[in-house]
N, C-alpha and C positions, 0 to 999 in steps of 0.2 A: 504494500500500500504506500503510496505517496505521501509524504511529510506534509505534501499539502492539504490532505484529502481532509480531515479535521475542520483546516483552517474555513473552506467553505462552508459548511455546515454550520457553523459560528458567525458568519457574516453573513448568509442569506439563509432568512426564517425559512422553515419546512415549506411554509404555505405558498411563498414566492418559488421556491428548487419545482415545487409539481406545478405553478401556473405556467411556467415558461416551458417544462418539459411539454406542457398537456398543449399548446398551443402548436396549431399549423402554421407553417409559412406564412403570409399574405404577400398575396401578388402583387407586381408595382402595379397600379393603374398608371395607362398611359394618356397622352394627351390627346383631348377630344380629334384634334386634325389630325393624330397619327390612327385612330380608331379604323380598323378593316384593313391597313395597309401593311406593306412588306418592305422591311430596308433591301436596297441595293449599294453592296457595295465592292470598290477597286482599289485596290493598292497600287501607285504610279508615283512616277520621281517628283521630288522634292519640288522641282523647280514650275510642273508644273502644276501643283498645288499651288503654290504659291504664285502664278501667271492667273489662273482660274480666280482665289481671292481675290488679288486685285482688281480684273476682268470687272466679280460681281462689284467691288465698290466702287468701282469707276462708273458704274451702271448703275448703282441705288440700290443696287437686288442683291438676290442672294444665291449663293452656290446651288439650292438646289433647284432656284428657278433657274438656273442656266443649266444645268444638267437633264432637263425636264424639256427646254426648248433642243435639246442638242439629242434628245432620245427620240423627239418627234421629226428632226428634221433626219435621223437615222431609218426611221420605220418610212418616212417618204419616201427616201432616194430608194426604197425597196420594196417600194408597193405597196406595203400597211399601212393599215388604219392607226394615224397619230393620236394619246391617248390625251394629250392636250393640260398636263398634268405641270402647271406652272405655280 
């Protein structure tokens, strides 16, 4: 047994060790505009990350309205239906 094992049971009451034992997880809830969706994500260099940021402030926007215009203008030059998702 742990030298520490003791020391718990002395700093949190019985009633506390079984509330936390006894509880489930709780899920993050997430945010109302992420509700029904699916992350996409890529790993790409540094630099253009950081081309892309600037891009969006240079533009007022945001990364993923630019990633959003850049996926519809992908599903065009290929014949799909743009999801329009800015």
């Amino acid at each position: 047994m742990s030298r520490f094992a003791g020391l718990k049971d002395e700093l949190i009451p019985k009633r506390e060790q079984t509330k936390v034992a006894d509880q489930a997880p709780v899920p993050q809830a997430r945010r109302p505009a992420r509700q029904g969706k699916k992350g996409v994500v890529g790993y790409f260099s540094p630099e253009l990350s950081r081309s892309l940021n600037v891009l969006a402030a240079e533009e007022d926007t945001s990364v993923q309205a630019l990633m959003g215009e850049a996926f519809d203008l992908l599903f065009r030059s290929r014949g799909k239906h743009p999801y329009g998702e800015r």
